[in-house]
C-alpha positions in Angstrom: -0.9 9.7 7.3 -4.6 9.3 8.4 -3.4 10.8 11.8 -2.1 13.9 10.1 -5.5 14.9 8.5 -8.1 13.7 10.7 -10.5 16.4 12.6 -13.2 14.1 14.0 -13.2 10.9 14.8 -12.8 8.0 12.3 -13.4 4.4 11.1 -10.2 2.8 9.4 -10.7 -0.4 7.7 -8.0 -3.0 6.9 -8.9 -4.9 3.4 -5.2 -6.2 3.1 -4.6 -9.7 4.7 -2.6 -9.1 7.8 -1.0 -10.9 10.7 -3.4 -11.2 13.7 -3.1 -8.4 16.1 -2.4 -5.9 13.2 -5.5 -3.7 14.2 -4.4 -3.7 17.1 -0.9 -1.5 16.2 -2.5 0.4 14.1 -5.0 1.7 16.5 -2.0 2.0 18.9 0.1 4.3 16.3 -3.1 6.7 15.2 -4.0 7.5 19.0 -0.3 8.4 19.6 -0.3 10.4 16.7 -3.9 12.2 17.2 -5.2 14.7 19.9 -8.2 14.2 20.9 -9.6 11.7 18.4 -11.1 8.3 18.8 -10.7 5.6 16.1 -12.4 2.4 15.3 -10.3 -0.1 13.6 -12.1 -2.7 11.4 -11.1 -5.9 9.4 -13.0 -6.1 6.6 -11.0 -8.5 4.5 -11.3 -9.3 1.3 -12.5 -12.6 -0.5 -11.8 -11.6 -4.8 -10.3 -13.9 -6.6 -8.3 -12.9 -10.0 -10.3 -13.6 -13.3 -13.9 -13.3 -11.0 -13.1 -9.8 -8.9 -15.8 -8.1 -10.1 -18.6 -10.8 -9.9 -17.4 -12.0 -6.6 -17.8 -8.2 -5.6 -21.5 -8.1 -6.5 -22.2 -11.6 -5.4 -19.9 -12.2 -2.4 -20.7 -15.7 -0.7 -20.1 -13.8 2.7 -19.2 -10.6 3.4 -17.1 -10.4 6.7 -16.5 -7.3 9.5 -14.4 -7.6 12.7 -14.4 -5.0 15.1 -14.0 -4.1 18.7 -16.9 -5.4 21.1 -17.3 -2.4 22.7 -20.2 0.4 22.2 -18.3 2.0 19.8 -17.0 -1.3 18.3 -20.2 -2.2 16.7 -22.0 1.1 16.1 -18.5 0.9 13.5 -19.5 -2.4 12.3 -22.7 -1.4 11.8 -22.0 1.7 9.8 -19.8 0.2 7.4 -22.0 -3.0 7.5 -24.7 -0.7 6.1 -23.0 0.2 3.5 -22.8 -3.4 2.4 -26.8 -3.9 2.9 -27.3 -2.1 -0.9 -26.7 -4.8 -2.5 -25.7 -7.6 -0.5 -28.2 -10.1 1.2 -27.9 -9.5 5.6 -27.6 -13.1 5.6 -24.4 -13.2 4.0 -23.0 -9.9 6.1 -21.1 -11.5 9.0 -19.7 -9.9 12.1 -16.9 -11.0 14.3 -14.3 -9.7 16.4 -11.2 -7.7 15.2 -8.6 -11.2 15.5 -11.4 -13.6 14.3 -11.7 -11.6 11.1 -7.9 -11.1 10.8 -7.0 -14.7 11.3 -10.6 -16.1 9.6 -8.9 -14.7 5.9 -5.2 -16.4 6.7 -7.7 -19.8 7.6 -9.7 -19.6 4.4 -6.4 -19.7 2.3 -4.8 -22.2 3.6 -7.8 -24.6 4.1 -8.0 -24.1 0.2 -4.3 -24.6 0.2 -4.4 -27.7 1.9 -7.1 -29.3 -0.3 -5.0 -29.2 -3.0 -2.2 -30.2 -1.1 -4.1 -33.0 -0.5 -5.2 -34.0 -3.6 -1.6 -33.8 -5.3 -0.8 -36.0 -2.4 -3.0 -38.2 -3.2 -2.2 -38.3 -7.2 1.0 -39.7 -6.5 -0.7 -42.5 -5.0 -3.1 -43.3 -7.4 -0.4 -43.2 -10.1 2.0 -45.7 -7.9 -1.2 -47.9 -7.1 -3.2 -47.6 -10.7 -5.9 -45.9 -9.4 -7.2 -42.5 -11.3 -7.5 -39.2 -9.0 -10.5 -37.7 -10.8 -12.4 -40.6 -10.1 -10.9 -40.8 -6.3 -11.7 -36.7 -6.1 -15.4 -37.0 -7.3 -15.8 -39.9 -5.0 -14.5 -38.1 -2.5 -16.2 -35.0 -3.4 -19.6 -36.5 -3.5 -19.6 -36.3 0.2 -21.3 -33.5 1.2 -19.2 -33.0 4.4 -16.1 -32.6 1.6 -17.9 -31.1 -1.3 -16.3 -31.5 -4.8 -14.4 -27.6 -5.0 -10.7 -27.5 -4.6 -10.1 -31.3 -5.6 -8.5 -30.8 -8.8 -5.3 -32.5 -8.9 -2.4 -30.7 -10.6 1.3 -29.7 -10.9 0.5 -27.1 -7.8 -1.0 -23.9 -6.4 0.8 -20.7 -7.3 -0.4 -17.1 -7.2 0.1 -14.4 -4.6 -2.2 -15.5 -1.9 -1.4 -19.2 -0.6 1.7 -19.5 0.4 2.4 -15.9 1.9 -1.0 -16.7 3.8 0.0 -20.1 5.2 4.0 -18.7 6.0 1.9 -15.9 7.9 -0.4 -18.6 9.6 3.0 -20.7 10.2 4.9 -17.1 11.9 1.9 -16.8 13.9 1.9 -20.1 15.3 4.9 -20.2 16.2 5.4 -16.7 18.0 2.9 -17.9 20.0 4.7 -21.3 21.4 2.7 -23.5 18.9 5.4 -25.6 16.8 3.3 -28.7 16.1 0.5 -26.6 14.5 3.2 -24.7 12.7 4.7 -27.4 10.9 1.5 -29.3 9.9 1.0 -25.7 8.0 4.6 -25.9 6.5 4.1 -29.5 4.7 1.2 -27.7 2.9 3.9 -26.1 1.3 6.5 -29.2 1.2 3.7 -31.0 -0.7 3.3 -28.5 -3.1 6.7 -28.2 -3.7 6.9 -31.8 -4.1 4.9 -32.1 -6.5 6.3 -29.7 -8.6 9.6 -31.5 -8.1 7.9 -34.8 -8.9 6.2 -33.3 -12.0 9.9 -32.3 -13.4 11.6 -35.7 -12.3 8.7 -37.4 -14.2 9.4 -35.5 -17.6 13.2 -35.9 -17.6 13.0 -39.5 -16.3 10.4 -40.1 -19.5 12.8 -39.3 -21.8 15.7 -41.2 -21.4 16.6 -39.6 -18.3 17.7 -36.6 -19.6 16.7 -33.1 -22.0 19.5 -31.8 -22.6 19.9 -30.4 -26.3 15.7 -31.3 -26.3 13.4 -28.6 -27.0 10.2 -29.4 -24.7 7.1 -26.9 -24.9 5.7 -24.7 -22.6 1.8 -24.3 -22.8 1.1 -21.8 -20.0 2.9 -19.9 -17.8 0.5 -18.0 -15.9 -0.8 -19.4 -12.3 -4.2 -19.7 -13.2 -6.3 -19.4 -16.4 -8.1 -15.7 -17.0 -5.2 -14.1 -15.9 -1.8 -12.6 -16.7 -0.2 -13.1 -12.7 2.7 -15.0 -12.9 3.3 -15.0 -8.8 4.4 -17.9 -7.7 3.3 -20.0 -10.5 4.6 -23.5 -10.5 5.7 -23.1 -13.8 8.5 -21.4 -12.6 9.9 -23.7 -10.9 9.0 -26.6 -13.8 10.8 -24.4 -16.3 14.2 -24.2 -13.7 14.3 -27.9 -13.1 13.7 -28.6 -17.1 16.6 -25.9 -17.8 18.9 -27.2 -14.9 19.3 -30.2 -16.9 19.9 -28.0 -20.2 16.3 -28.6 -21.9 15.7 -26.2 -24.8 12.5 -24.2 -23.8 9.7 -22.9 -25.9 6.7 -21.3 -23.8 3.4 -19.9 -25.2 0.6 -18.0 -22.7 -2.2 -16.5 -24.7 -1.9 -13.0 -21.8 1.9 -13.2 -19.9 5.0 -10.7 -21.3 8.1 -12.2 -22.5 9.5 -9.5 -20.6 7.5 -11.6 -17.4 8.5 -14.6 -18.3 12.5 -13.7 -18.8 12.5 -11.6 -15.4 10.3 -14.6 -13.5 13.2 -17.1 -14.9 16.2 -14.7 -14.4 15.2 -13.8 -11.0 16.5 -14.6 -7.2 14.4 -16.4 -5.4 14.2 -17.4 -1.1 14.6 -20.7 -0.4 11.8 -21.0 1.3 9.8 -19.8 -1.9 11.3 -22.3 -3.8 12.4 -26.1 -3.5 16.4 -25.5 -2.5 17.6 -27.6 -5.4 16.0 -24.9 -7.8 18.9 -22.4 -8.0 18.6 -18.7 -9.8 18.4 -19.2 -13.7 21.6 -18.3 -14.7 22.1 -16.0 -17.9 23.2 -18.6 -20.3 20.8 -20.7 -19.2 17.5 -17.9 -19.8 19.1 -17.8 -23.8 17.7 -21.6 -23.5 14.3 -19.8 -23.3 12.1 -18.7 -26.1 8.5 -17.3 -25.5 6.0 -17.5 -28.8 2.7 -15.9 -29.5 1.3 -19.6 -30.9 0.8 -23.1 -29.4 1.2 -24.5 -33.1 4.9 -22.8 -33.4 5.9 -23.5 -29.4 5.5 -26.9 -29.8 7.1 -27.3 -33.6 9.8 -29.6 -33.6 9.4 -30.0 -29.9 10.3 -33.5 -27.7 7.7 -32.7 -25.2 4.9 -30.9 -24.8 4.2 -29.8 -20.6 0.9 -28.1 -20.1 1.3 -25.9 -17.1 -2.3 -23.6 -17.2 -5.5 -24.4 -17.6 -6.3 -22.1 -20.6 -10.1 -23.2 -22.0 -7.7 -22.7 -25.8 -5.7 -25.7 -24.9 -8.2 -28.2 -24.7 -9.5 -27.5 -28.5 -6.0 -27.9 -30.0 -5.2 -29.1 -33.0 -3.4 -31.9 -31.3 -2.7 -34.5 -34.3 -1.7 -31.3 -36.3 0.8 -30.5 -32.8 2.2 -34.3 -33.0 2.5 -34.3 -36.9 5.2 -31.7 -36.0 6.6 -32.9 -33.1 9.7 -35.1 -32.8 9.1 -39.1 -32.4 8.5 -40.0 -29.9 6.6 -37.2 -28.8 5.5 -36.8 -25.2 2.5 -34.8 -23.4 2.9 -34.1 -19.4 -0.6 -32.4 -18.8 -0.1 -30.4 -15.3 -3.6 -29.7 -15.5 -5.3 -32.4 -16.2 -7.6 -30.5 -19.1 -7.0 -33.2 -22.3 -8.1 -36.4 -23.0 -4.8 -38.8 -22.5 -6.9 -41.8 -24.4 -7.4 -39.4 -27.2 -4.3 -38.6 -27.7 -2.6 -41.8 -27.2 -4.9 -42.7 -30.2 -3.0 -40.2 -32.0 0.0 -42.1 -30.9 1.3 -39.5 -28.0 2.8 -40.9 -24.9 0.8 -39.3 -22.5 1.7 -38.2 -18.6 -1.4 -36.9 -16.9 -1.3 -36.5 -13.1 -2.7 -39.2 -11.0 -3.9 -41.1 -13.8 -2.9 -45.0 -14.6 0.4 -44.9 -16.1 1.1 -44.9 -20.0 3.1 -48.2 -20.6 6.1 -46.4 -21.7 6.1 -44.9 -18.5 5.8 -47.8 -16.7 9.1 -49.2 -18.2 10.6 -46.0 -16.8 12.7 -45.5 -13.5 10.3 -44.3 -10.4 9.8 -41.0 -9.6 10.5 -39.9 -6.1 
């Protein structure tokens, strides 16, 4: 403990992302636990993000410090703000107090959160009303109030981030009497579940209503391309509602485990981490699941074909080589949004891409909710 080995006076930092007020324990528990010795809690939290760490270390957009506004306060913030001034710009070096830097990391997630909350809301619109979301998100986008980051519809956010953050902002809110604001936070969440949700009732209701016995492909598993994190991914929860109904699954990511993928299938989940209709993968139901080091040998002999990452490797696939050894009819659900769906219906694919206009099969086929 830092209290147990300190002989002068210190400067603690918190990195982690933390509920508000968190400095102010800590500060509480050192001084109980110190003689003598004065500390200066900061919140210097941190802004990496997986598959960039390193360059957004060298060339953060901001840099942000919190601390006490007191003497002591910001001679802290200045010394560890010094620090920072070797190799990043002052301009970009921002200071705040201790709970506006606490709460301004929660904020930033979940304003990211919500823009893709957003968008997903908006591609099931576009693909009830025949509009196309990439051409509503870089309309949209064009605005310079909105800017164009963040608008990329899909089958959801995942990773480790989001929805802790936003179930911290949510706890926050309402320990401190604001409900309303606490549940406009939660249907960040409710969206992205649903959309998930919508992404699985679209695949099974596309063919024939069910996949039971059918072997559908898995092309991605991890949250995000450039990285191996499987926390909270959406595909997850895609692969639990395709084996709830007994599909046959074959899943290839060029950097995830087997071992990942059978513990990430096999494991308990909260409810509120998951849409409630997603139960625990049963045993039996894991045997259902194959993982493959190829895209060429995950989708052999395959029904479907769901794209659930945005791996750069999948948009060069050999795709008429894919649907020359594919069962007939063979279907694409692009979570992502990375392949061309005209291309490939030249090929003859029926092709679901989010928020786009409809393939005509799928028109014939039962709505989604």
């Amino acid at each position: 403990m830092i209290a147990d080995v300190s002989k002068s006076d210190k400067i603690v930092v918190e990195k982690s992302t933390v509920p508000v007020k968190t400095a102010e324990a800590i500060e509480k528990i050192l001084t109980h636990n110190s003689k003598g010795i004065n500390y200066q809690i900061l919140s210097n939290p941190e802004f990496l993000a997986e598959g960039t760490a390193i360059e957004d270390l060298f060339k953060p957009d901001r840099v942000l410090i919190g601390g006490r506004e007191t003497p002591e306060g910001r001679k802290a913030v200045q010394a560890l703000k010094d620090v920072y001034a070797h190799w990043v710009p002052e301009d970009r070096i921002l200071t705040t107090n201790l709970w506006s830097a606490e709460l301004s990391k929660l904020a930033a997630n979940a304003f990211l959160a919500q823009r893709i909350s957003s968008v997903n809301a908006i591609s099931a619109l576009c693909e009830a009303t025949g509009a196309n979301v990439t051409e509503v998100a870089y309309a949209v986008g064009k605005d310079t109030r909105i800017g164009p980051k963040f608008l990329n519809a899909s089958v959801g956010f995942g990773g480790s981030c989001f929805q802790k953050d936003i179930l911290n902002l949510v706890y926050i809110c309402e320990c401190n009497g604001l409900p309303e604001v606490a549940n406009y936070w939660k249907q960040v969440i409710k969206i992205n579940d649903y959309q998930k949700s919508r992404f699985v009732n679209r695949v099974v209701s596309s063919m024939f209503n069910t996949v039971a016995g059918k072997k559908i492909a898995v092309l991605g598993f991890a949250f995000k391309k450039d990285t191996g994190d499987t926390r909270e991914t959406p595909a997850i929860d895609v692969c639990k509602g395709l084996l709830g109904d007994k599909a046959q699954i074959s899943i290839y990511d060029p950097q995830v485990t087997e071992d990942q993928i059978q513990r990430d299938l096999a494991m308990n989940k909260f409810d509120w981490d998951h849409p409630m209709h997603l139960q625990p993968t049963s045993p039996t139901a894991v045997k259902q699941v194959s993982c493959v080091w190829d895209a060429y040998e995950a989708t052999k002999g395959a029904h479907g074909l769901c794209i659930l990452t945005e791996w750069d490797e999948f948009k060069t696939l050999d795709y008429q080589k894919i649907f020359d050894n594919m069962q007939k009819p063979a279907f694409v659900f692009d979570g992502r949004n990375i392949v061309d769906p005209e291309k490939l219906r030249e090929i003859g694919f029926i092709v679901y891409s989010i928020g786009k206009p409809l393939d005509a099969w799928l028109k014939d086929m039962p709505a989604v909710a």
